[in-house]
N, C-alpha and C positions, 0 to 999 in steps of 0.2 A: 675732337678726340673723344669725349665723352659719349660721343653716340657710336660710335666704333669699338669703343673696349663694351658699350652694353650688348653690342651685337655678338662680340664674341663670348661676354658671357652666358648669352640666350644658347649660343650652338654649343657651349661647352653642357648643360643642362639639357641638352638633345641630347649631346653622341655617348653623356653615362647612361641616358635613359634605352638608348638601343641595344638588340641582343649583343653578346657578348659569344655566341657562338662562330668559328671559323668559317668562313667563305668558303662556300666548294668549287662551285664553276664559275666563282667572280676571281677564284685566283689565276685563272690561267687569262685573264683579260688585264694583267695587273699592268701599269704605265712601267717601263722600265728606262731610266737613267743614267746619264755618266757625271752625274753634276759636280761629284765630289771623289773623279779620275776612277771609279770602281763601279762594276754595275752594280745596280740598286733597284726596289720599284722606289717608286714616288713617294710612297707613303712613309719611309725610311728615310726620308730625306729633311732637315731640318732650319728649314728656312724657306723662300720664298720662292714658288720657281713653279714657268707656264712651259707645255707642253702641246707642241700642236702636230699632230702625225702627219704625215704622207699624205695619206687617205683624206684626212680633213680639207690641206692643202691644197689638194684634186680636185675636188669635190667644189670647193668654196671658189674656184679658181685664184687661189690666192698665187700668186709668179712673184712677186716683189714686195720690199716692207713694207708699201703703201697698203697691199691689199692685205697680209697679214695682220698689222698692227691693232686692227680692231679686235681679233681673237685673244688678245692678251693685254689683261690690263695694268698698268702704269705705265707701258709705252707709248713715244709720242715722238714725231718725228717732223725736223725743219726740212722741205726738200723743195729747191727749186728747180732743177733739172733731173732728168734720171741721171745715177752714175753719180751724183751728189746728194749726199743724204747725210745730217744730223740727227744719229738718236740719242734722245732723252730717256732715262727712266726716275722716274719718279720725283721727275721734275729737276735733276739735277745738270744744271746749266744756267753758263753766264756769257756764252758765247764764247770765241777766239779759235785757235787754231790747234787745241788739243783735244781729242776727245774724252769725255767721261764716259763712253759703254764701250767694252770690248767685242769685239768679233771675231768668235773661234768657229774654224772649219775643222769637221773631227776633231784633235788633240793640238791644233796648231795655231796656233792666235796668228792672223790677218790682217795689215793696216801698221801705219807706221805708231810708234809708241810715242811720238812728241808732234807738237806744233811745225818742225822744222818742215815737212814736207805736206800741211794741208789736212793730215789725218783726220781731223773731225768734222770735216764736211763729204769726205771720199768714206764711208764706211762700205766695208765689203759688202751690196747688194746682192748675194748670189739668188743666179736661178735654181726656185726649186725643183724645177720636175727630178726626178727619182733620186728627191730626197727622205730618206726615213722618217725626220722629225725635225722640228726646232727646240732646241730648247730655250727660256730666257730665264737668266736668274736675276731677280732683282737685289739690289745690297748690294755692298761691297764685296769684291768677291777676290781681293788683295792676297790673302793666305795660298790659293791654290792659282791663283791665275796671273797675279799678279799687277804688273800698272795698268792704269788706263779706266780700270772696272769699280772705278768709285759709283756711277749707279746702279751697275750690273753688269751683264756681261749675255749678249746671242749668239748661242751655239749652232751652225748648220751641224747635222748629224747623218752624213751621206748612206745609201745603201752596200754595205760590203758585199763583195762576192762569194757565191754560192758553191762551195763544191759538190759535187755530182749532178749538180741540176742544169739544164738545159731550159731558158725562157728566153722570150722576147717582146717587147711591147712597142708599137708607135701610136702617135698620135696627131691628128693634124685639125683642123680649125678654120675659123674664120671671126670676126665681130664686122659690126657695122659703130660709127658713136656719130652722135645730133652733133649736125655743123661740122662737123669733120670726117677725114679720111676712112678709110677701112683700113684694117689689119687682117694680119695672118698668121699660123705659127704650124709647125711641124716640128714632132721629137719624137725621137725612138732610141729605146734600149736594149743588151742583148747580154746573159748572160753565159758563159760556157764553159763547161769543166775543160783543163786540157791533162789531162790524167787525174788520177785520184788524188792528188798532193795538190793540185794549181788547179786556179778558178779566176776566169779572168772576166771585169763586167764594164763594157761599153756604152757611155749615154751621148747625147748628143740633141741640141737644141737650136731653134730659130725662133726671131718674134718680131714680128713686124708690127707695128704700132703706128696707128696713123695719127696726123697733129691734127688741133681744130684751135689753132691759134694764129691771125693772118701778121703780119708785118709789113709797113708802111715806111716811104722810105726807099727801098728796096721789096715793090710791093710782092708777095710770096701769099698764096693760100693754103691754109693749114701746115705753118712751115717747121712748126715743130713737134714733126714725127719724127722718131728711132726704131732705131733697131736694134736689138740684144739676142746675141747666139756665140756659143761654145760648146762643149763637150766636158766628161771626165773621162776615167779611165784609172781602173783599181785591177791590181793582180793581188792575188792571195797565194802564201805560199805557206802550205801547213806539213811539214813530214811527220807531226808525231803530234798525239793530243795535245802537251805540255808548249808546244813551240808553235810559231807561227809568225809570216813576216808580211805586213801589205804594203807594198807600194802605192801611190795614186797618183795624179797627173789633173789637175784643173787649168782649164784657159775656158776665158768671157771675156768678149767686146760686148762694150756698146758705146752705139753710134748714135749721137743726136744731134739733127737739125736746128738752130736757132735754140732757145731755152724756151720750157715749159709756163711763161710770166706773161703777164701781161700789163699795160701802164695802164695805172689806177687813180683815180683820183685821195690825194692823199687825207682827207678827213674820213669818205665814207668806203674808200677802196672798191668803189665802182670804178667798170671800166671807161676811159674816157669817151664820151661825145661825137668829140672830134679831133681830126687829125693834127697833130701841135705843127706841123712843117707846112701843112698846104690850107688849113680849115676847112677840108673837106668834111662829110658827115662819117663818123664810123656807127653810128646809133645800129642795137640790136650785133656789135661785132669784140671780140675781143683779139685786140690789136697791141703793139709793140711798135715802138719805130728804130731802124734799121737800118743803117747804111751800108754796113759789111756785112755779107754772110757769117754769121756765127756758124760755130760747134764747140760740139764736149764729145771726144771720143778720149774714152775706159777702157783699159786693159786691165785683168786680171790674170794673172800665172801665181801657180801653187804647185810644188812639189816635193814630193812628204815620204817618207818610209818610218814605218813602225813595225818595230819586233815586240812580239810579248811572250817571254820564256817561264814558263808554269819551272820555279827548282825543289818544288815541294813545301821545303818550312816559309817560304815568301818568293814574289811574283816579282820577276823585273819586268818593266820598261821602258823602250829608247822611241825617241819620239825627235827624226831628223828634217828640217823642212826648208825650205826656200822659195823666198814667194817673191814677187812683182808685182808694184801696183805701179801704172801711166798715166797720168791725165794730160789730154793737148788738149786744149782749148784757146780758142779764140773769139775772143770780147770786145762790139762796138762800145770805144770809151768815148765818143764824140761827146754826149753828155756831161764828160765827168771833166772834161777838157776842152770848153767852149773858146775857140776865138785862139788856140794856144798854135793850132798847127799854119792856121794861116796867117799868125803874128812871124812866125820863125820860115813856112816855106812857100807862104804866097807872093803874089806880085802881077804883075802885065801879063797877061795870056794863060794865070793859072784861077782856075775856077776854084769855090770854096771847097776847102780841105776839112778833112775828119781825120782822125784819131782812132786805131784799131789797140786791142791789146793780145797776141800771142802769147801765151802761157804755156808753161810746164811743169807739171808735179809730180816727181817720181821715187819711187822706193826700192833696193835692196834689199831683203832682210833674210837672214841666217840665222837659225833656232838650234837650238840641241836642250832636248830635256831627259834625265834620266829620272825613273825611280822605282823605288824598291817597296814590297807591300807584303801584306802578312795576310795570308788567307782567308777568306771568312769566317767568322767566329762568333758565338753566341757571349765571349768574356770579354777579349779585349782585340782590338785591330790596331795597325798600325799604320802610316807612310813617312817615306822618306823621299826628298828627289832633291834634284838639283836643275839650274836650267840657266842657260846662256846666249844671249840674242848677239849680233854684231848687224847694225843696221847702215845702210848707206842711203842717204834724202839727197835729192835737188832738186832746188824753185830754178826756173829759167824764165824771165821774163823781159818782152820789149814794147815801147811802144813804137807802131810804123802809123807816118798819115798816108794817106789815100783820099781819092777825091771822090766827092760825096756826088756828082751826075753819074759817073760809072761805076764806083766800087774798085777802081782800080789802084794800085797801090802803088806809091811815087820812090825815087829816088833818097833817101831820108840821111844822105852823108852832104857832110859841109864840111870846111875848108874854114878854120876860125885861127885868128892870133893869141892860140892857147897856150904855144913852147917859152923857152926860155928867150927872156929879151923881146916878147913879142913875134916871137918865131910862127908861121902856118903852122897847123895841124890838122890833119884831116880825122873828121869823125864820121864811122860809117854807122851808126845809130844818132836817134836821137835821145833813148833813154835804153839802156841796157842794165839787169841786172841779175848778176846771178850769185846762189847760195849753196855751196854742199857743206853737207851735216852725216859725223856720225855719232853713231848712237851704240854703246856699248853698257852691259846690264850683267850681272853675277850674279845667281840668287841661288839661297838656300832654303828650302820650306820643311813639315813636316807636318803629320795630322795624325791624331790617336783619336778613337774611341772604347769610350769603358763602358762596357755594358754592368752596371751599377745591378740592375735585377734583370728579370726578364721583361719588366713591362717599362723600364729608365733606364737612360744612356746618357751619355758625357759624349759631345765630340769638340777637340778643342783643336787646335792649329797654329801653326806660326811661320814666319817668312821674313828672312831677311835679306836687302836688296841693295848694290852699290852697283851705281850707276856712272859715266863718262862720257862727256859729251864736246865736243867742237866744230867749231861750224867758223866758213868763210866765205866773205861776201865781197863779190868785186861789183864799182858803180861803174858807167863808163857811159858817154855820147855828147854830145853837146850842150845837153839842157844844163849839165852840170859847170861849163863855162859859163853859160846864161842867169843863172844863180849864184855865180862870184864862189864856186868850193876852190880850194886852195891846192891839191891835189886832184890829178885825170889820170887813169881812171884810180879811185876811191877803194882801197883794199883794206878788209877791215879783219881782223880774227877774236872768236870767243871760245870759251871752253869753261867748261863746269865740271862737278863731280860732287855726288852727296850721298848719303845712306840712309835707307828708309826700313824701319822696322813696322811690320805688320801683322796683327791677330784676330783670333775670332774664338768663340766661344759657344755651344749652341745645346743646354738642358733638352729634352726630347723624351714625352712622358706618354703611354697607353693607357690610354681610360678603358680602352676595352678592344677587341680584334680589330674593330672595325671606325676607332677614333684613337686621332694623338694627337695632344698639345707639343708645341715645340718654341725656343723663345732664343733669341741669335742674337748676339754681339760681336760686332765685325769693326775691324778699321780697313780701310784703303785708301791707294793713296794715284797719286800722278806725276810721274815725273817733272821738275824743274827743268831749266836749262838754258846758255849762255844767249842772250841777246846781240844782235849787230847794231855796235854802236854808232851812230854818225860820226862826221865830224864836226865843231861846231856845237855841240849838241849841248842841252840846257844841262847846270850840274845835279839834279835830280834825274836823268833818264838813267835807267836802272842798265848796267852790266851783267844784270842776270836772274831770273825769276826762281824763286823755290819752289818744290815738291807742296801738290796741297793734300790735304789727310782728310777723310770724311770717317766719323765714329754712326755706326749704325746701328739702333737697339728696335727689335721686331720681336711680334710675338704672334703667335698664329694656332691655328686648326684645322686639322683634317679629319673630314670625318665620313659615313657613308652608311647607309641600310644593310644587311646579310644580303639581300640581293640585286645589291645595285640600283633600283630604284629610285634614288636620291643619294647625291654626296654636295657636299659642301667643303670651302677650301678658301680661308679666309687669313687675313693678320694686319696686323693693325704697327706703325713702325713711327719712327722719330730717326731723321739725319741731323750730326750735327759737324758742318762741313769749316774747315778752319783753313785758313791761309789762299783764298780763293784766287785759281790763275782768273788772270780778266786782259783785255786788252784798252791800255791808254793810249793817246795821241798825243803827238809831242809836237813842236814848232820846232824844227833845225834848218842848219842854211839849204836845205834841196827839198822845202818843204814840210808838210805834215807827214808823219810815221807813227806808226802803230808801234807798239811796244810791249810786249810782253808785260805783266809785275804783277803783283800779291795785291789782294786786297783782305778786308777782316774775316768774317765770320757769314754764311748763310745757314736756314736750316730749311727741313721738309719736313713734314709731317702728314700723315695719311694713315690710308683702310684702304684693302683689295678684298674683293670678293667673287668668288667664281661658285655659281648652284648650276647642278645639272640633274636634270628630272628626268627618267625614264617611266614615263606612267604609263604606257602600254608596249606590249611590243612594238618596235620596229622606231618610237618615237624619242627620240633626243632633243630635250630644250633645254640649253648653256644662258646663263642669264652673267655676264662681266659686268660690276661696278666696280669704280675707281673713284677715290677722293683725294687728293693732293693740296697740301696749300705748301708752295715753295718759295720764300724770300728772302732778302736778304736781310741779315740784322742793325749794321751799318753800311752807310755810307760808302762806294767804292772810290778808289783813289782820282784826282778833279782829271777829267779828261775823257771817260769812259762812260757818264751818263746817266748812272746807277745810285739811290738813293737808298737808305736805312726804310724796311717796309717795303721796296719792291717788288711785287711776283716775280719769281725768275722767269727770261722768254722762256715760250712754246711751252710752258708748262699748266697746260686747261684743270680746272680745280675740279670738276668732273667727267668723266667718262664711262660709256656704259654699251653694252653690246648685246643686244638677243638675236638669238638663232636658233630655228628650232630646223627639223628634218624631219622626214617620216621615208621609212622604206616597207613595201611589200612587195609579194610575189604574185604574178600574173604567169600560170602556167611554168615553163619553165625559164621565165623572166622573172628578174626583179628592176623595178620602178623603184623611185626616190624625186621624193617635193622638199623642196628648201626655202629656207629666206630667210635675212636676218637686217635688223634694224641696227644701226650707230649714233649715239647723239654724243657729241663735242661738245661741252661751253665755251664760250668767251673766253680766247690769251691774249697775252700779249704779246709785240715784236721784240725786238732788240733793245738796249739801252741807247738813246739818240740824245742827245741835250740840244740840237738843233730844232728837231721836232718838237721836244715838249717846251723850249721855250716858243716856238710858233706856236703853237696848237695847246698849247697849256696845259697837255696831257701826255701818256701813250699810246705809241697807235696800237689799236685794239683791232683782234681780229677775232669777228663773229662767230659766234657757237653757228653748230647747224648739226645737223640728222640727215643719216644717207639711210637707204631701202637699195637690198638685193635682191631676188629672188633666183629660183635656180630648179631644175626639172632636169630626169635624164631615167637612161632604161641600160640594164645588162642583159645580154641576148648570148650565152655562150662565151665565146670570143670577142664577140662584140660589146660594144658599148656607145652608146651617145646622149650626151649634154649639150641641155640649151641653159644659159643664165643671162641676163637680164640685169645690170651693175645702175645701182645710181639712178632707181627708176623714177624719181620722182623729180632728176635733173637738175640737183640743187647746185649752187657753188658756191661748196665750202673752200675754203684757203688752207695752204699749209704752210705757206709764210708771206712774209711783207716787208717792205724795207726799201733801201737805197735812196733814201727823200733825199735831195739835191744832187739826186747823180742822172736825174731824169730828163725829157723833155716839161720845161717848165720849172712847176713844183709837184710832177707827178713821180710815183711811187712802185715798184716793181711790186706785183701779186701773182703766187702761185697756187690757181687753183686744180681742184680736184677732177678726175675724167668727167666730161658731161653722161649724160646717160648711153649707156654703151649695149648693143645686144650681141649677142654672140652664140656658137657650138664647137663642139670638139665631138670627134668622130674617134674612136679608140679601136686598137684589134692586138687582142695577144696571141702569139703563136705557139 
């Protein structure tokens, strides 16, 4: 912390020393924002928050969080398949099944608001192509956004439609990546007035991704390649300056083969050797073993209308939306369930049995936000709103066996003396179980700003949130006769309900046109909510978890030369997170279960720094450092693995990004050279007590450093990019885990693309 607050004291001693005269032509390049529901530029903005455009996007080939996340710093991401993805910001995570960062597409928060259907591993990946921006705000961002954004909160910010313009773009591609498949992509967008009042804008995407990971078992070469492709589709409807209404319309699949992992060995998270079912050699291969074809296929639907009525003394808006999120997946559990299916459905003439698992996780969710604002003003501003979710979750899950020479899937109903008296019964599962949850939310917020002088402002906020929740769970198949439960099938209900006050605070001071200090106090928070009790169950397993609250105190700088030449963009923060959700494991009669519950206290504490140097024309170099140190302060509850002192997972205590570009003109072309370097430190995995009593530690996943490079030419209409991802072929991890769910005592590892080459061919019309 000490070397953070001297670093900002060194840029606060720069940006008084800079002129103090207005920007001419740096204003019309100014970053513009909706961070706090009202446009803004960036520099107006008082708290912590990355920006990365379109154009960058394009350029960088950035399509998914993997490949943005290096452009902004304190993001950080657990992801073992595509279509599953954990974001971290600023290291705030302890694992389980609700998220800490929210995900808003334009005005409309995306992903479910609680644990009950998966949410914090399914975060909304959307495709960027003709996306305007990202935003990410780091903090808590509870006042204006509400649950879920104890670290922050990533905004897609799509491109609205155009009236009176007539464009179009597509674009199409290819890559090759070492040791694996090839890919492909094609998208094109089309914008069209259709009178002077309506504008309607069309995109549309495909992305083929080839795998370069084999599977053994069920042998398969590079079997886990996907594919991701959808569309939008925005109408604008403006009859009069003051009014205005957009519709919009998102749908994204994606499809994937087997998962992105491979078995590691679990000290050094190399890939194994050899093959754990045959000992054959895999040396020089990264492999998984595999008895049933996997998949993870992702749905996304989003549909949204927003009105913004200009009524003079203050601005309404309605902000109505409906979205869908699916997950089917199907998961070889042979590992996780050694010896169990050919205990229950082998015999004479059946060969050795496996164990699959079918999954479902799905979302409902229904939004309505209003609110009401007070125009721009140099004294004082104001907002008002209101906002209302009604969410409907459901986990669907079964295990079926199937026989491990074909992959085929057997008969899995028995005929057991389960009724009354010892009466048959027939069970057409062997483990079936399913959960719906809803999820109902009332909030009231507000936000003022006082403009105190011209050069100091006050913006302060508040939000208050009651929340309702219930959920029911039916067990049902034979295992649960096999385990002596008392009742078939096992029908359980829970319900909750709580109220969460949340605020923020944010001093924001001008040193001069072209620098401002700014220093943010935030709380946020996550909802709680009812647990499915077993039956049997130990008299400690909790009935229901609380809301946990994180208090955020940041201070920061922005600052920049008269003409852009240099800027700097830095702050230094302290989280201090209380009542931490975590997941324990519990013994009851149908085995071990996860359990929702509280644990004490963690905190975070860090520095962001973003430098960007234009020292000659055409030339951009972004330099992102991140420091992070995130643990916890005690002990989490015994079952979950977590000690007083531990880094939280996937939270790297450094991170750091350079990039630089250069563009000129070749007659009536312009050329552009790129590249930028990544280096990661050393994190850690999950909390395990199996692991660290084996291995006496954490398992630790390696720092490493990726290299991009990137080359391309505008010719007119035309355009083409070559880049070059990962040149140097490293592989880094972005997660690790599953020790005794393996072949052996191997370990699931999720590494990063091998080195990938690629072009995109562009043409606007």
């Amino acid at each position: 912390m000490k070397k953070g607050l001297w670093i900002t004291g060194s840029m606060v001693a720069l940006a008084i020393s800079m002129p103090a005269n207005a920007q001419d032509a740096a204003s019309d390049n100014e970053i513009v924002v909706t961070a706090q529901k009202r446009t803004q530029v960036l520099s107006e903005i008082p708290q912590s928050i990355s920006v990365v455009g379109g154009e960058k996007l394009q350029q960088q080939q950035a399509t998914s969080f993997v490949d943005y996340a290096a452009l902004v710093p304190g993001l950080s991401l657990q992801q073992a398949n595509p279509g599953q993805t954990r974001i971290v910001l600023r290291g705030i995570n302890t694992g389980g099944a609700s998220p800490t960062a929210a995900v808003y597409i334009d005005e409309t928060p995306f992903g479910p608001s609680t644990g009950q259907s998966n949410g914090a591993v399914l975060a909304g990946d959307i495709d960027t192509f003709d996306i305007e921006r990202v935003e990410v705000l780091r903090g808590p961002q509870g006042t204006l956004y509400g649950a879920n954004s104890l670290g922050g909160l990533l905004k897609f910010v799509t491109v609205a439609p155009k009236l009176g313009v007539v464009e179009a773009r597509a674009q199409a591609g290819a890559e090759i990546t070492k040791g694996g498949d090839p890919g492909w992509n094609a998208n094109g967008v089309v914008n069209v007035p259709l009178g002077d009042m309506l504008a309607l804008r069309v995109s549309g995407y495909y992305r083929s991704v080839g795998g370069f990971i084999d599977t053994v078992g069920i042998a398969r070469e590079d079997a886990n390649d996907y594919r991701s492709y959808g569309g939008r589709a925005s109408l604008l409807f403006q009859p009069a300056d003051n009014l205005s209404v957009r519709l919009t319309a998102i749908a994204q699949n994606i499809r994937a083969n087997s998962r992105g992992t491979y078995d590691a060995d679990p000290a050094t998270l190399e890939p194994l050797a050899i093959d754990p079912n045959t000992g054959a050699s895999t040396e020089g291969r990264l492999t998984r073993s595999e008895f049933y074809p996997e998949q993870n296929n992702v749905d996304y639907r989003l549909y949204n209308g927003t009105i913004d009525f200009d009524l003079g003394p203050a601005s309404l808006t309605s902000v109505t939306s409906y979205g869908k999120l699916t997950q089917r997946e199907v998961y070889d559990a042979t590992y996780q369930l050694v010896g169990v299916a050919d205990s229950i459905y082998g015999g004479p003439g059946v060969g050795p049995l496996g164990m699959t698992f079918p999954a479902l996780a799905g979302q409902k969710k229904f939004t309505q936000e209003i609110r009401l604002q007070s125009p721009t003003s140099d004294s004082f501003e104001w907002l008002v709103g209101g906002y209302y979710t009604h969410e409907k979750g459901r986990l669907f899950q079964r295990y079926l066996p199937f026989t491990l020479a074909t992959g085929e899937a057997i008969d899995p109903a028995l005929t057991l003396p389960a009724g009354p008296d010892g009466a048959d019964v027939t069970f057409p599962d062997f483990l079936r179980a399913d959960l719906d949850s809803v999820y109902k939310e009332y909030a009231g917020f507000g936000s003022v700003t006082w403009y105190v002088s011209s050069r100091f402002d006050i913006t302060a906020g508040a939000r208050y949130s009651h929340n309702k929740q219930r959920t029911r769970q039916s067990l049902d198949g034979s295992y649960l006769f096999f385990v002596g439960s008392p009742v078939i099938p096992e029908v359980v209900n829970g319900k909750s309900s709580e109220n969460v006050f949340t605020w923020s605070i944010a001093p924001r001071f001008e040193l001069s046109d072209n620098a401002t200090l700014y220093a943010r106090v935030a709380k946020g928070y996550r909802p709680g909510g009812p647990n499915v009790v077993p039956p049997n169950s130990p008299p400690d397993y909790p009935s229901k978890y609380s809301a946990d609250t994180l208090i955020s105190y940041e201070a920061g700088i922005r600052a920049e030369t008269p003409d852009r030449s240099f800027a700097i963009d830095a702050s230094v923060y302290y989280l201090d997170w209380r009542d931490i959700q975590v997941l324990v494991t519990y013994d009851t009669s149908i085995g071990p279960v996860n359990a929702d519950g509280n644990g004490d206290s963690a905190s975070s504490a860090g520095a962001e720094i973003t430098a960007t140097m234009r020292p000659v024309r055409g030339l951009d170099v972004v330099l992102n450092v991140a420091y992070n140190d995130a643990k916890l302060d005690e002990d989490l509850p015994a079952g979950n693995g977590g000690y007083a002192g531990d880094r939280l997972p996937y939270a790297p205590a450094w991170t750091a990004n350079l990039s630089a570009d250069y563009e000129w003109e070749i007659g009536n072309a312009t050329a552009f050279v790129g590249g930028n370097i990544r280096l990661l430190s050393d994190q850690l995995s999950g909390f395990d007590d199996t692991y660290r009593t084996d291995f006496g530690r954490r398992m630790t996943i390696d720092g490493y450093a990726v290299a991009d490079l990137r080359a391309g030419i505008r010719l007119d209409r035309f355009n083409l990019s070559l880049y070059a991802k990962n040149i140097a072929d490293k592989r880094g991890l972005t997660s690790a885990g599953q020790y005794g769910a393996r072949p052996g005592t191997a370990v699931l590892a999720a590494p990063i693309r091998p080195r990938t080459l690629g072009f995109t061919l562009g043409l606007d019309f």
